[in-house]
C-alpha positions in Angstrom: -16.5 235.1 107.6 -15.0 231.9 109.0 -12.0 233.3 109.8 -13.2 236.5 111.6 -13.5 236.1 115.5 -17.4 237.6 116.5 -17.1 237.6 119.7 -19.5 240.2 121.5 -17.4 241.8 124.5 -18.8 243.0 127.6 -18.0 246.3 128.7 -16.7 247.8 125.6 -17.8 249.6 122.4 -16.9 247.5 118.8 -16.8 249.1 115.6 -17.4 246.9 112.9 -16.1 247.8 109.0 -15.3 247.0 105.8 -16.3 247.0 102.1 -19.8 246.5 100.7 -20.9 243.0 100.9 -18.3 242.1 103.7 -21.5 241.0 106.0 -21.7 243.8 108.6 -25.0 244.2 108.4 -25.8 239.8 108.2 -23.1 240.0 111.3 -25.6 242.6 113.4 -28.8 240.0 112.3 -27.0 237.2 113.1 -26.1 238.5 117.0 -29.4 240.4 117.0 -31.1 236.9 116.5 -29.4 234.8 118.8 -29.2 236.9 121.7 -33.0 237.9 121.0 -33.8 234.0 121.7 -31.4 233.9 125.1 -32.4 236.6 126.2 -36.1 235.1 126.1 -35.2 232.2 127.1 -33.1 233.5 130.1 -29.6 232.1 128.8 -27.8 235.4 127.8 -25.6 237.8 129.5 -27.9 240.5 128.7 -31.6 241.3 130.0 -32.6 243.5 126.8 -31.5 244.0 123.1 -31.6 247.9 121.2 -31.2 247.7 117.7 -30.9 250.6 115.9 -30.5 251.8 112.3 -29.2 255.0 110.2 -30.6 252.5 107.1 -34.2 251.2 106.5 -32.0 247.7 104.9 -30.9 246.6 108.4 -32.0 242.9 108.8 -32.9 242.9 112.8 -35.4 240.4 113.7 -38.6 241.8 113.5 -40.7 242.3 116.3 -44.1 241.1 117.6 -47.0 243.4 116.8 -47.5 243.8 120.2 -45.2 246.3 121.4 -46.1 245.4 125.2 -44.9 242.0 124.6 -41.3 243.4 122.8 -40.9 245.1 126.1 -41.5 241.5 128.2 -39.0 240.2 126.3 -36.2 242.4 126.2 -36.4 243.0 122.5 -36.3 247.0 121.8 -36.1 247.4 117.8 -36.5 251.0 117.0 -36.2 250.1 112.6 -38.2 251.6 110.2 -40.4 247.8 109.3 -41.9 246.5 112.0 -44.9 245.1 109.6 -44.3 242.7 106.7 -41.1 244.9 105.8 -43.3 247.7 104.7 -41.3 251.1 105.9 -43.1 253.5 108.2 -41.1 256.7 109.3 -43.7 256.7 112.5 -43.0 253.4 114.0 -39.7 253.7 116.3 -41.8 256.5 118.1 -44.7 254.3 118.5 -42.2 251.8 120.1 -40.8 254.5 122.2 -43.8 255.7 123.6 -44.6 252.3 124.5 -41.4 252.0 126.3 -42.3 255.4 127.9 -46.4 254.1 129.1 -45.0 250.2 130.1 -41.3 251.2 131.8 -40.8 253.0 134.4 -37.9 255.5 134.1 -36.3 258.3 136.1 -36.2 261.8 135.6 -32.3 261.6 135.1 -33.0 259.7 131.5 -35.2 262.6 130.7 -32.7 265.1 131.7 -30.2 263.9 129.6 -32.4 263.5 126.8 -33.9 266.9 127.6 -30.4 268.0 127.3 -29.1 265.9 124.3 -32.1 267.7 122.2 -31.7 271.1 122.8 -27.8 270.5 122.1 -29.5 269.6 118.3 -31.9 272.7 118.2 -34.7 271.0 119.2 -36.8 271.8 122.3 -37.1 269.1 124.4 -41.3 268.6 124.1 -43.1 266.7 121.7 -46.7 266.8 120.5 -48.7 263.5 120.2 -51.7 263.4 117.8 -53.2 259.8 118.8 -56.1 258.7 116.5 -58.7 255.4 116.4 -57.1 252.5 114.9 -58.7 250.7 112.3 -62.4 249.5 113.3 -62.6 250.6 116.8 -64.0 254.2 115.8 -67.5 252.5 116.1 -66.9 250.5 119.1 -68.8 251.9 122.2 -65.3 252.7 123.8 -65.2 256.7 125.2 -61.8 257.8 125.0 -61.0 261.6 123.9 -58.4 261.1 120.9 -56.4 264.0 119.6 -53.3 265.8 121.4 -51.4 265.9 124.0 -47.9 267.1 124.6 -44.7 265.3 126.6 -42.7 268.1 128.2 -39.5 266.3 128.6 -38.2 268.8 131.1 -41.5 268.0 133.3 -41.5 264.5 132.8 -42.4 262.8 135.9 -45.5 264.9 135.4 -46.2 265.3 132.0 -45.9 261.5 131.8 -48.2 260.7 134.2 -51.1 263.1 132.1 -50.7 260.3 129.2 -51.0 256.9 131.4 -54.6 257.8 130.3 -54.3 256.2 126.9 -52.0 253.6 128.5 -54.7 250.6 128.1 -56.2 252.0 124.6 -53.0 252.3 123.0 -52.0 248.2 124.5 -55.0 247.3 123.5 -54.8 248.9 120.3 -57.6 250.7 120.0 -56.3 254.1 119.4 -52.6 254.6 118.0 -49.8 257.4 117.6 -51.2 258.8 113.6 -48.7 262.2 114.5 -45.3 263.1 116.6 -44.1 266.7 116.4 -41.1 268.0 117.3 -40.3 271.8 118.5 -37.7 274.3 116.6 -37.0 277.6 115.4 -40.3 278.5 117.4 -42.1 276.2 115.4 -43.6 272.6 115.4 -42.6 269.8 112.8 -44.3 266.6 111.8 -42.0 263.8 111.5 -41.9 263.9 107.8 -41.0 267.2 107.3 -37.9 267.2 109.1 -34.9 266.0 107.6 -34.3 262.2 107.5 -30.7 263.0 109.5 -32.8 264.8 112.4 -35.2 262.1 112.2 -32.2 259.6 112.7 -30.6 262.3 115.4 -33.9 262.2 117.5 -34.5 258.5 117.6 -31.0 258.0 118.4 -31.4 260.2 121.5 -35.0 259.3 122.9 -34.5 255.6 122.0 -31.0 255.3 123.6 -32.0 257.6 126.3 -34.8 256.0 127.5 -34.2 252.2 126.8 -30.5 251.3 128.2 -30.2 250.1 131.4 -27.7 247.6 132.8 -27.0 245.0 130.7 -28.0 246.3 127.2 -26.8 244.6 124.0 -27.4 247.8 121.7 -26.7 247.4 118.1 -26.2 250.3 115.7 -26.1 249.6 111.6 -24.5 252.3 109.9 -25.3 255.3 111.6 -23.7 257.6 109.8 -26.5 257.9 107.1 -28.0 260.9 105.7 -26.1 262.3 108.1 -23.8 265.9 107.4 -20.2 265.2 108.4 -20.4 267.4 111.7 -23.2 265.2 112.7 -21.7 262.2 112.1 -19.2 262.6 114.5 -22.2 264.5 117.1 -24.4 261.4 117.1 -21.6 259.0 117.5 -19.9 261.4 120.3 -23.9 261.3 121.9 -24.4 257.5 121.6 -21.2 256.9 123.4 -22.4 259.5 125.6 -25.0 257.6 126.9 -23.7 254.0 126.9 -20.9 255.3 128.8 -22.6 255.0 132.1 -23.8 251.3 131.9 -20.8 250.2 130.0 -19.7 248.1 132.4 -22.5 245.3 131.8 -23.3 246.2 128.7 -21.6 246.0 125.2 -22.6 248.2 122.2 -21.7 246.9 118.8 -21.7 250.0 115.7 -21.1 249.0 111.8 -20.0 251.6 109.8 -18.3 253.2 106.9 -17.5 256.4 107.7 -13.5 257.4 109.4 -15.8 260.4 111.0 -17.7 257.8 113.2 -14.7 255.8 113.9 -12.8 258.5 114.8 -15.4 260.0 117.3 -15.9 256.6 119.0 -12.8 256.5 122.4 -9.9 254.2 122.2 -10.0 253.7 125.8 -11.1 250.2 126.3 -13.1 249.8 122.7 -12.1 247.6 119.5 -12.0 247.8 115.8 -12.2 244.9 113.1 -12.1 245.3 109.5 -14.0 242.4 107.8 -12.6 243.3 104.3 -9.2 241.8 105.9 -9.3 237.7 105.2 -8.5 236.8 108.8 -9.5 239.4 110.6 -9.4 240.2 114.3 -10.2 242.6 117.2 -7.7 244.8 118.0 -7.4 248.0 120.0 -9.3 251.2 119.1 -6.6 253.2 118.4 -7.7 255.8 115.9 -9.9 258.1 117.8 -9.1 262.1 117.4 -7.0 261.0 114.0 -8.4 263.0 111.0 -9.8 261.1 108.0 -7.3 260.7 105.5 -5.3 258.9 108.3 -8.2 256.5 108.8 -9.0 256.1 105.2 -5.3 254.9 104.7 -4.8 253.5 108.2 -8.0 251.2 108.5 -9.8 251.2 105.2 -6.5 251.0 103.1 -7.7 254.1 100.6 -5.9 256.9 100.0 -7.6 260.3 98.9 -7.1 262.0 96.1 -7.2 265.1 99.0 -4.7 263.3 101.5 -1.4 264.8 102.7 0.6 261.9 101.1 -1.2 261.7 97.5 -0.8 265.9 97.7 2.9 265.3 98.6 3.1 262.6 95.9 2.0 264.7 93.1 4.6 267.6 94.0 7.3 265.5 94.2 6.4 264.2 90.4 6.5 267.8 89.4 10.0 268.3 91.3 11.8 265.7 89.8 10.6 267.0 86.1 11.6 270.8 87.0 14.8 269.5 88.7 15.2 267.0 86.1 16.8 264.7 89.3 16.0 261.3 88.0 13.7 260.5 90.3 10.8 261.0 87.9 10.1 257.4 87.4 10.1 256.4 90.8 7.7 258.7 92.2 5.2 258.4 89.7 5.5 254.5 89.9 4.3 255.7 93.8 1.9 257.9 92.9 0.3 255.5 90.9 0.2 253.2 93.1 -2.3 255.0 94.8 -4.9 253.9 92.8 -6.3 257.8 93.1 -8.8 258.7 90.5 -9.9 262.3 89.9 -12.4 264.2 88.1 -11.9 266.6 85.0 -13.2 269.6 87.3 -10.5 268.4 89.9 -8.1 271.5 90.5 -5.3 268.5 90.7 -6.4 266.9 87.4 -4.3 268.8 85.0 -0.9 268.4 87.2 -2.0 265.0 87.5 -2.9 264.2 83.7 0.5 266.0 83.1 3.0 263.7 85.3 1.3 260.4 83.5 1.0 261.8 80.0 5.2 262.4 80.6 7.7 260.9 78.3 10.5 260.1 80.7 13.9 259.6 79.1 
């Protein structure tokens, strides 16, 4: 990675890709470290860090138990191991309602998110099912645990019903055990909606709620357990909401997937591919393009469903019907392609065929 320029731009969106083992995710630890420690120490162009993650192997530093002091410091880490790398599916919405209880926020962020949900199928209200942390059941503390609901479209109100269990939950004497979420006229626990709405959700509330002028927000492969429609959706939302503070802020997203790099704008955003030796920033440029373009554009695959391979294989089976002499020739291109295909492959046969040929 010595020849790849890292530099983290202001005021624009950077995709980083390339193939496994490249470093994209060690490129988003090492920035999310060093900023993390000037930002604390006052030195960075940014006032707070986001990291987020579609994976539970991001490397992000981790965060201080107390959540209040995360906040103090800028450091927002909405990952799946906050604790001795052990994986809790509950812990980025303990983190957000901390950010909810300890900074302020307008109803315009909860508008948007309010929005941003139901554009998902979700209702924009959660239930919170707060129970005693470890030990303090005993302690001669009175405190009323169980539920209470966040209407996101009443926010300024319904937040100030839960400053209540502000000083408990610091303090750590009662925490979130439950977060429900509202569809289909129903109400979900966390773990029994899908890991891509889990991811979805997060996205929105995190991103929603913590940006302000000058974020750093980080974004590891967001594109997981994701369907292909909402790949593109939760990248079109992200940019959504970065959009208005971009001018102070930079957002940095490493992914795989031409459906995320083709929803991200080209206006003013740049791409690297760290499988290239000396690679460099250059201009966002593939936006709108559909994903065989990307594939071969950016990522340097063809697939076995692209226009050209398509095109490739009927030419091979011209030039044997036409007997033109041009056999050899296009299935020296063909191959080329390095395409592989499966038996069940409606291409396999006409494939099989053209390299099985004697030519004359």
């Amino acid at each position: 990675m010595e020849n790849i320029n890292l530099e983290v731009m202001p005021g624009s969106l950077q995709i980083l890709t390339g193939n496994n083992g490249t470093g994209k995710t060690r490129i988003l630890s090492n920035i999310s470290s060093k900023e993390k420690a000037r930002i604390k120490n006052g030195s960075s162009k940014y006032n707070r860090l986001i990291c987020l993650s579609g994976t539970v192997f991001e490397k992000y530093p981790k965060p201080d138990k107390d959540l209040t002091k995360n906040i103090k410091d800028g450091y927002y880490y909405f990952g799946y191991k906050p604790k001795n790398n052990m994986f809790s599916e509950i812990a980025p919405f303990r983190v957000f309602i901390s950010l909810l209880l300890n900074n302020p926020h307008g109803n315009s962020k909860a508008e948007i998110a309010a929005n941003l949900m139901k554009e998902i199928g979700f209702e924009p209200k959660i239930k919170l099912d707060f129970r005693w942390a470890r030990n303090n059941k005993e302690k001669n503390i009175e405190f009323d645990t169980g539920v209470r609901e966040l209407d996101i479209n009443n926010f300024h109100s319904s937040i100030q019903e839960l400053f209540s269990i502000k000083k408990p939950l610091n303090e750590e004497i009662i925490h979130l055990s439950k977060i429900y979420f509202y569809k289909d006229g129903g109400d979900f626990q966390i773990s029994d909606l899908s890991s891509g709405e889990r991811v979805f959700l997060l996205t929105i509330l995190s991103l929603c709620f913590s940006i302000d002028e000058h974020s750093l927000i980080l974004f590891d492969e967001p594109e997981n357990s994701m369907h292909p429609s909402w790949q593109e959706k939760i990248t079109k939302i992200a940019c959504l909401i970065f959009e208005q503070y971009r001018d102070t802020s930079s957002f940095i997203i490493a992914t795989h997937s031409p459906l995320v790099v083709s929803s991200i704008p080209n206006n003013g955003n740049k791409i690297i591919n760290l499988s290239e030796e000396y690679g460099d920033w250059e201009d966002q440029s593939l936006s709108g393009n559909n994903s065989d373009s990307i594939l071969k554009e950016h990522f340097n695959l063809i697939s076995a469903r692209s226009s050209e391979f398509t095109e490739a294989i009927q030419l091979c089976l011209k030039s044997l019907l036409t007997d033109s002499g041009s056999f050899i020739e296009e299935r020296e291109r063909l191959i080329s392609m390095n395409v592989n295909l499966n038996k069940d492959d409606p291409l396999f046969d006409a494939y099989e065929t053209i390299m099985n040929h004697e030519a004359n």
